[in-house]
TIFI-921360 format. One record per residue (C-alpha): residue number from 0; residue in three letters; x, y, z. Coordinates in steps of 0.1 Angstrom, whole numbers, padded with zeros to 4 digits, m for minus. Last residue first. Layout:
BEGIN
{NUM; 'ALA'; {X; Y; Z}}
...
END
This chain:
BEGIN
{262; 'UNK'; {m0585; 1431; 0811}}
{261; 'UNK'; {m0557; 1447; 0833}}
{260; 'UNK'; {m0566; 1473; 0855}}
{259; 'UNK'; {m0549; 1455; 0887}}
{258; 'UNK'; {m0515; 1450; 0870}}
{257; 'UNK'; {m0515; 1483; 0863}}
{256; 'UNK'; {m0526; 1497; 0893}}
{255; 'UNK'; {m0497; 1473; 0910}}
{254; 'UNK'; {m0474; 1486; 0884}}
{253; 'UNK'; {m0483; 1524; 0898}}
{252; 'UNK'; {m0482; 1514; 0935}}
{251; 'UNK'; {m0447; 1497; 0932}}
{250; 'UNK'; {m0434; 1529; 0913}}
{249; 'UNK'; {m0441; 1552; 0935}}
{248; 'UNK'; {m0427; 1527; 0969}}
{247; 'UNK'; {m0395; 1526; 0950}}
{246; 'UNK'; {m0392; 1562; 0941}}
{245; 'UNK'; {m0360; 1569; 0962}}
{244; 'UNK'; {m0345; 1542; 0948}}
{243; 'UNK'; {m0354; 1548; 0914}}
{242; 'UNK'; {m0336; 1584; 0920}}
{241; 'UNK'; {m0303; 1565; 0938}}
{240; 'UNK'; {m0305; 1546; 0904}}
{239; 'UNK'; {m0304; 1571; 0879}}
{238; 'UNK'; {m0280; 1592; 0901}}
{237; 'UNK'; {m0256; 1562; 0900}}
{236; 'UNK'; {m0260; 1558; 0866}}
{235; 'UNK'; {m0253; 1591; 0855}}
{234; 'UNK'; {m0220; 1592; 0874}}
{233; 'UNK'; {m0207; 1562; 0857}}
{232; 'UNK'; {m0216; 1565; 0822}}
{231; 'UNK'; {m0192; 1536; 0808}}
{230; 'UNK'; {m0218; 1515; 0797}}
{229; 'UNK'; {m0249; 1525; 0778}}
{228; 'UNK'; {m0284; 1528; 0798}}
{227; 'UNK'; {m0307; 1506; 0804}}
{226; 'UNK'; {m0343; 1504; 0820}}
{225; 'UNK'; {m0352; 1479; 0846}}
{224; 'UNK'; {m0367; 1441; 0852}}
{223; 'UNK'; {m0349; 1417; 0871}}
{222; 'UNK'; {m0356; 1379; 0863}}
{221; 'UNK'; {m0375; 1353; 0889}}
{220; 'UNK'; {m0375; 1323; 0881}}
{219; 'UNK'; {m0399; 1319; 0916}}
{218; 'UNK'; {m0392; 1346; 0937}}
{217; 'UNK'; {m0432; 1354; 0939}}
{216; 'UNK'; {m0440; 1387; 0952}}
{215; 'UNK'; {m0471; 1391; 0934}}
{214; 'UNK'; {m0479; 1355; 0944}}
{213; 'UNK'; {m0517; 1370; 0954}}
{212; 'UNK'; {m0496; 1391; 0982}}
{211; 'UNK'; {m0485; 1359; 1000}}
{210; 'UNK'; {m0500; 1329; 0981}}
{209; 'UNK'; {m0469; 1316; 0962}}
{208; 'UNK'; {m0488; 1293; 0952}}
{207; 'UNK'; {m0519; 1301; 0936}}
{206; 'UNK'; {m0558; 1290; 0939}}
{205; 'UNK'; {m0587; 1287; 0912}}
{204; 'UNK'; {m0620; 1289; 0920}}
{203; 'UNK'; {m0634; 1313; 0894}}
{202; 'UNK'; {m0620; 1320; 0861}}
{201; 'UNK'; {m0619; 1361; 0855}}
{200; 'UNK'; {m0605; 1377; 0883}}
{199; 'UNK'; {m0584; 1350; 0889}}
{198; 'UNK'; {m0570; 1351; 0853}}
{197; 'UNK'; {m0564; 1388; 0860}}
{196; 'UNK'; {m0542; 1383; 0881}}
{195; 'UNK'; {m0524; 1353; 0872}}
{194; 'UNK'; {m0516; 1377; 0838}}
{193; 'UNK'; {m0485; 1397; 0862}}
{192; 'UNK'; {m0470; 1368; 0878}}
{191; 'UNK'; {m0460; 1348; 0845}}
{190; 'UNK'; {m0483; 1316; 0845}}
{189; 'UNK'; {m0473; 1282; 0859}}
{188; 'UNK'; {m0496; 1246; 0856}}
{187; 'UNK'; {m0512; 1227; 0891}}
{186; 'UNK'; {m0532; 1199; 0891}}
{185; 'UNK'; {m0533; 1181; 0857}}
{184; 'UNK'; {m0564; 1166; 0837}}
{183; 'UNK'; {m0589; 1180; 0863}}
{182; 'UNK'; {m0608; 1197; 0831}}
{181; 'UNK'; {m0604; 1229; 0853}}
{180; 'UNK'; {m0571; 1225; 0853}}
{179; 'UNK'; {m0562; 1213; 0816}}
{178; 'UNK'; {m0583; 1241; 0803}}
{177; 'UNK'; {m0560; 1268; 0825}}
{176; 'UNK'; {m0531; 1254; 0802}}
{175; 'UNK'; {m0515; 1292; 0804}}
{174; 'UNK'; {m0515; 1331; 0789}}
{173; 'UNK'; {m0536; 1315; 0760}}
{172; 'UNK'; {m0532; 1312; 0726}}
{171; 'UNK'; {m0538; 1275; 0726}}
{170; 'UNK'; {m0506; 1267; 0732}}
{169; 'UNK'; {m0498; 1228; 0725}}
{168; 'UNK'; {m0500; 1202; 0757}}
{167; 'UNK'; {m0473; 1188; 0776}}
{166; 'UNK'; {m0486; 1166; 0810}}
{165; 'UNK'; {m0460; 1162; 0835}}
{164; 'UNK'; {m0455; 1139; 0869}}
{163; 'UNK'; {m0441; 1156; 0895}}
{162; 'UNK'; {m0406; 1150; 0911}}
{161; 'UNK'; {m0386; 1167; 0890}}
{160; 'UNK'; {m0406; 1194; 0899}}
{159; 'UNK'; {m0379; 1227; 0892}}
{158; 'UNK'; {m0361; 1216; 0866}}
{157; 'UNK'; {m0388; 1201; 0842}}
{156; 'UNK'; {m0411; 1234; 0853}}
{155; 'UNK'; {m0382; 1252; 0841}}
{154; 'UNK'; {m0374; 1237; 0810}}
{153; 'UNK'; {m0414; 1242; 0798}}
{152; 'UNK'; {m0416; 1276; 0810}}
{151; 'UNK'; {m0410; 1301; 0785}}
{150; 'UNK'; {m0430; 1279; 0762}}
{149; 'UNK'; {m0420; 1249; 0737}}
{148; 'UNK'; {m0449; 1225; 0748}}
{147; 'UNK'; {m0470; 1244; 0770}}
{146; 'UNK'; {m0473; 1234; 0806}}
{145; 'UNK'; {m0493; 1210; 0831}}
{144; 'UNK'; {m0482; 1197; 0863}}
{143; 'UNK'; {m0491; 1165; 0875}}
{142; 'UNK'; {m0488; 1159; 0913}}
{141; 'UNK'; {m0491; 1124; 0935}}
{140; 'UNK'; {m0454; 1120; 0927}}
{139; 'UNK'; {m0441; 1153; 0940}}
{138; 'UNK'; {m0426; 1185; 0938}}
{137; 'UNK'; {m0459; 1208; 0944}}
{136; 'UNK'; {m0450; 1214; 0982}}
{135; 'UNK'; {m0419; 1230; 0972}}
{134; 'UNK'; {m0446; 1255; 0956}}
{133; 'UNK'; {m0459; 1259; 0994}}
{132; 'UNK'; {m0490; 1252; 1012}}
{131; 'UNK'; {m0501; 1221; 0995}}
{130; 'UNK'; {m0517; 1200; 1019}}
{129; 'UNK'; {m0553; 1202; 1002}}
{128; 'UNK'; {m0539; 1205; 0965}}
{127; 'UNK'; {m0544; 1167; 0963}}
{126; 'UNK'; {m0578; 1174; 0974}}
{125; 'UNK'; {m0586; 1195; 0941}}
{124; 'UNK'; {m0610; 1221; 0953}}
{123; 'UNK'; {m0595; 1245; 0946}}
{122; 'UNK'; {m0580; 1242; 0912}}
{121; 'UNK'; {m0543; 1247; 0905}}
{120; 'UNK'; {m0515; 1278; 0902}}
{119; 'UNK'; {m0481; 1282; 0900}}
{118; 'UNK'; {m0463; 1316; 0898}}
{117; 'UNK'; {m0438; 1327; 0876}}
{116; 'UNK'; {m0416; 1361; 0882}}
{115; 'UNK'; {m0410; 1392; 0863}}
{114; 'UNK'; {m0391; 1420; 0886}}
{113; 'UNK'; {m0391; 1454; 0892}}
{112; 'UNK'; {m0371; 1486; 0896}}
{111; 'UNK'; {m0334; 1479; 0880}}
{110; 'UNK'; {m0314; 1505; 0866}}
{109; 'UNK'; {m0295; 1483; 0843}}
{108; 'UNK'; {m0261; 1490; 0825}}
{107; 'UNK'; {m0256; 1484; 0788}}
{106; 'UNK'; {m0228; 1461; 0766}}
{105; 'UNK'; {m0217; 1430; 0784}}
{104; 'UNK'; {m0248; 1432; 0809}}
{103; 'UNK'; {m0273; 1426; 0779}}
{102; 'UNK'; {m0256; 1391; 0776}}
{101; 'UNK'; {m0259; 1385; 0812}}
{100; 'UNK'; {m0295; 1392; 0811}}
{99; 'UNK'; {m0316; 1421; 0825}}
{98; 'UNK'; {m0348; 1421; 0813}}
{97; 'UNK'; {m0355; 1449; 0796}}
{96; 'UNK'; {m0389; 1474; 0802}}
{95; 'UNK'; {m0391; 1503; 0773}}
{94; 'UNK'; {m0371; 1525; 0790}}
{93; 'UNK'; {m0342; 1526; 0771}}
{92; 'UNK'; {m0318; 1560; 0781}}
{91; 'UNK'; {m0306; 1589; 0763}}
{90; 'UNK'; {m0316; 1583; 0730}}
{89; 'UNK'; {m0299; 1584; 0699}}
{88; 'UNK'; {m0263; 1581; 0713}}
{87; 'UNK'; {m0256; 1547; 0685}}
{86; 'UNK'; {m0245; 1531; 0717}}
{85; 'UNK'; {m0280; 1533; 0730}}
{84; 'UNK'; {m0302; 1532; 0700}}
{83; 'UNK'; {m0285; 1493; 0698}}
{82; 'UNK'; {m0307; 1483; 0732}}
{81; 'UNK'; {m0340; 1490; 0715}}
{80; 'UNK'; {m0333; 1485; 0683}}
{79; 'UNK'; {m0346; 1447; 0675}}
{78; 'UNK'; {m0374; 1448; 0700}}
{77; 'UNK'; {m0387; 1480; 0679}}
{76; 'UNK'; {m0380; 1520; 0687}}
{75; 'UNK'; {m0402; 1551; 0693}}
{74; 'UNK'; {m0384; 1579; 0707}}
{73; 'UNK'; {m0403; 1594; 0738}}
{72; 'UNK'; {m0392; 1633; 0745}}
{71; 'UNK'; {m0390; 1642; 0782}}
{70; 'UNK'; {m0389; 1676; 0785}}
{69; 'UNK'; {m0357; 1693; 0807}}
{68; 'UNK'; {m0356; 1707; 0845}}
{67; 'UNK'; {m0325; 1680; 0850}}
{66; 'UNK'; {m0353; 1668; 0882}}
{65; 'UNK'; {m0384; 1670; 0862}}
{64; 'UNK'; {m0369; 1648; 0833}}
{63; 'UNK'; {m0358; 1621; 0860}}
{62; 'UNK'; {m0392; 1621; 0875}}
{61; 'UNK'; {m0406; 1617; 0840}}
{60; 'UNK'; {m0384; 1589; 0836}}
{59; 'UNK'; {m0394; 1573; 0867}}
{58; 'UNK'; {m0435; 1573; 0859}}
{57; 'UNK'; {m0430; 1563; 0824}}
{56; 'UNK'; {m0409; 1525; 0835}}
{55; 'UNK'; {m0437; 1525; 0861}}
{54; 'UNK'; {m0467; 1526; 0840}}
{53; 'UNK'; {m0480; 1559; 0821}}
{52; 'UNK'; {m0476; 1567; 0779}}
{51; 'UNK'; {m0494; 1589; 0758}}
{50; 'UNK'; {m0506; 1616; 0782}}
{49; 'UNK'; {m0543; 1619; 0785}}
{48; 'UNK'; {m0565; 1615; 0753}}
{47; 'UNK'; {m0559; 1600; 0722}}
{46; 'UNK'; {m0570; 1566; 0731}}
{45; 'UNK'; {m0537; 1550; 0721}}
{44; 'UNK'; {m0528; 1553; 0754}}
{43; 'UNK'; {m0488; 1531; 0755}}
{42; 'UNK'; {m0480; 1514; 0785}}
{41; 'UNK'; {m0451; 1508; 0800}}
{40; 'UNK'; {m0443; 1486; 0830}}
{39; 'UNK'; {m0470; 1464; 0831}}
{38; 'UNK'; {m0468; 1457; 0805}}
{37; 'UNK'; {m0442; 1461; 0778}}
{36; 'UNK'; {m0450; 1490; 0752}}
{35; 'UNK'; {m0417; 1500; 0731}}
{34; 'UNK'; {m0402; 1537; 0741}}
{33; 'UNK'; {m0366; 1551; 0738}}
{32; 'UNK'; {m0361; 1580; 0761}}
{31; 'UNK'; {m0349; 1612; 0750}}
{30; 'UNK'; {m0344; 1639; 0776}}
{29; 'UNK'; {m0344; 1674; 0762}}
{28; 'UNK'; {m0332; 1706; 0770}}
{27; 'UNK'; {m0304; 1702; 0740}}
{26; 'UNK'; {m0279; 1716; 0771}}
{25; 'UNK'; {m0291; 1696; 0799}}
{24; 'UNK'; {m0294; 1667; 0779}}
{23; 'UNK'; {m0260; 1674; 0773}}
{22; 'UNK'; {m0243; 1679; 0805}}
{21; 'UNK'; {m0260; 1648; 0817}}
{20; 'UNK'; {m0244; 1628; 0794}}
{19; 'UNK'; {m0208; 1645; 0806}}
{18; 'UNK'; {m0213; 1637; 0833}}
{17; 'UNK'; {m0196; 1654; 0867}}
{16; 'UNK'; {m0193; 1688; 0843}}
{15; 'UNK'; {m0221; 1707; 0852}}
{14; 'UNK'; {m0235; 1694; 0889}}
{13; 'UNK'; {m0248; 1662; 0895}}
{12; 'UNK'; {m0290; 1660; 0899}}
{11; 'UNK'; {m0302; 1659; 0930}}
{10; 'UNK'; {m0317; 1628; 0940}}
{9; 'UNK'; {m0292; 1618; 0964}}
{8; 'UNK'; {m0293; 1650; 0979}}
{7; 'UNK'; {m0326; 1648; 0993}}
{6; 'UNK'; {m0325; 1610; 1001}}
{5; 'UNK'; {m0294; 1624; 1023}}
{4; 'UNK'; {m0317; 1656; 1034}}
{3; 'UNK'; {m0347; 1632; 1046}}
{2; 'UNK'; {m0321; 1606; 1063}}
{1; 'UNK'; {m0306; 1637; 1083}}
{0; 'UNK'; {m0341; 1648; 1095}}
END
């Protein structure tokens, strides 16, 4: 009982005059949220029917316009004004999905409700996979791993295996060197956590390390994912954040239905 009335009251809104920010989204009866499509997190229906956005990132800030009683207005911004709208006061908060970095830390604060991660996957039936049970496992000599020259993962992979042997090839458009698997050129290449799943729903035989949770939880560089806010709003943040707290197992489900519906 006394843990259900502290969540309670941890999601209730501060009262007039603790923030001044939410003093006046309570006053225009709006709450303005700037919006850029980033899957999973946010997604924009361009179908015309249903609301216009869902994911995660859509799912909290319409709990936070339902709890200040106001509408939730989406502002549409680009990658290059997403984060500047905030000082500038022309939206309330940036929810299209930010990593956070410790250059985005010197001028917004995070509420943090996901993360983006890499997992590393390989073929099968490849018998030097047949011991690998772990992506420690993949740092060695008898292993060649397989990534696109000049991607998000090349210095990474480099860190990470310096064991391995590697094989560079240029991007072919795709989300990662799957040809290079298959093809039994190399035996294990990374992919961002969130395309690995629908890559195994759509190339057979292929296996992925972390394996817990189909490397959905995967911790490998790893990078928090949330929405921002400008500095210096104290109270606001901390009810933004006990609020996405509470919400945790909401928001889980909804990227995971993402994720899932993918094509």
């Amino acid at each position: 009982m006394a843990v259900g009335v502290s969540q309670t009251f941890a999601q209730a809104p501060p009262a007039p005059g603790a923030s001044p920010r939410i003093d006046a989204i309570r006053k225009s009866g709006e709450l303005r949220v700037a919006v850029l499509q980033n899957s999973p997190w946010l997604l924009e229906n361009t179908t015309g029917g249903g609301q216009a956005w869902s994911g995660p990132a859509w799912t909290l800030a319409t709990e936070y316009a339902r709890l200040l009683n106001v509408k939730l207005v989406p502002v549409a911004v680009s990658h290059e004004t997403k984060v500047p709208v905030l000082a500038a006061n022309q939206v309330d908060m940036t929810i299209s999905p930010l990593g956070e970095t410790p250059e985005r830390l010197k001028v917004v604060d995070f509420v943090i409700y996901s993360t983006t991660s890499v997992c590393m996957f390989g073929r099968s039936g490849n018998d030097k996979l047949a011991k690998v049970k772990s992506v420690d496992d993949l740092n060695s000599p008898d292993i060649t791993i397989a990534y696109f020259t000049g991607g998000a993962e090349e210095n990474w992979v480099k860190e990470r295996f310096p064991k391995a042997k590697f094989r560079a090839v240029a991007s072919s458009g795709a989300t990662a060197p799957v040809e290079e698997i298959m093809a039994k050129r190399a035996d294990a290449a990374p992919i961002n956590r969130v395309p690995w799943v629908g890559l195994n729903q759509k190339v057979k035989g292929l296996t992925v390390y972390p394996q817990e949770n189909n490397c959905q939880g995967s911790k490998e560089k790893a990078s928090p994912v949330g929405l921002a806010v400008d500095k210096n709003q104290q109270v606001y943040l901390d009810w933004l954040r006990a609020v996405g707290k509470a919400l945790e197992p909401k928001l889980a489900a909804e990227e995971k239905r993402v994720i899932e519906n993918l094509k």
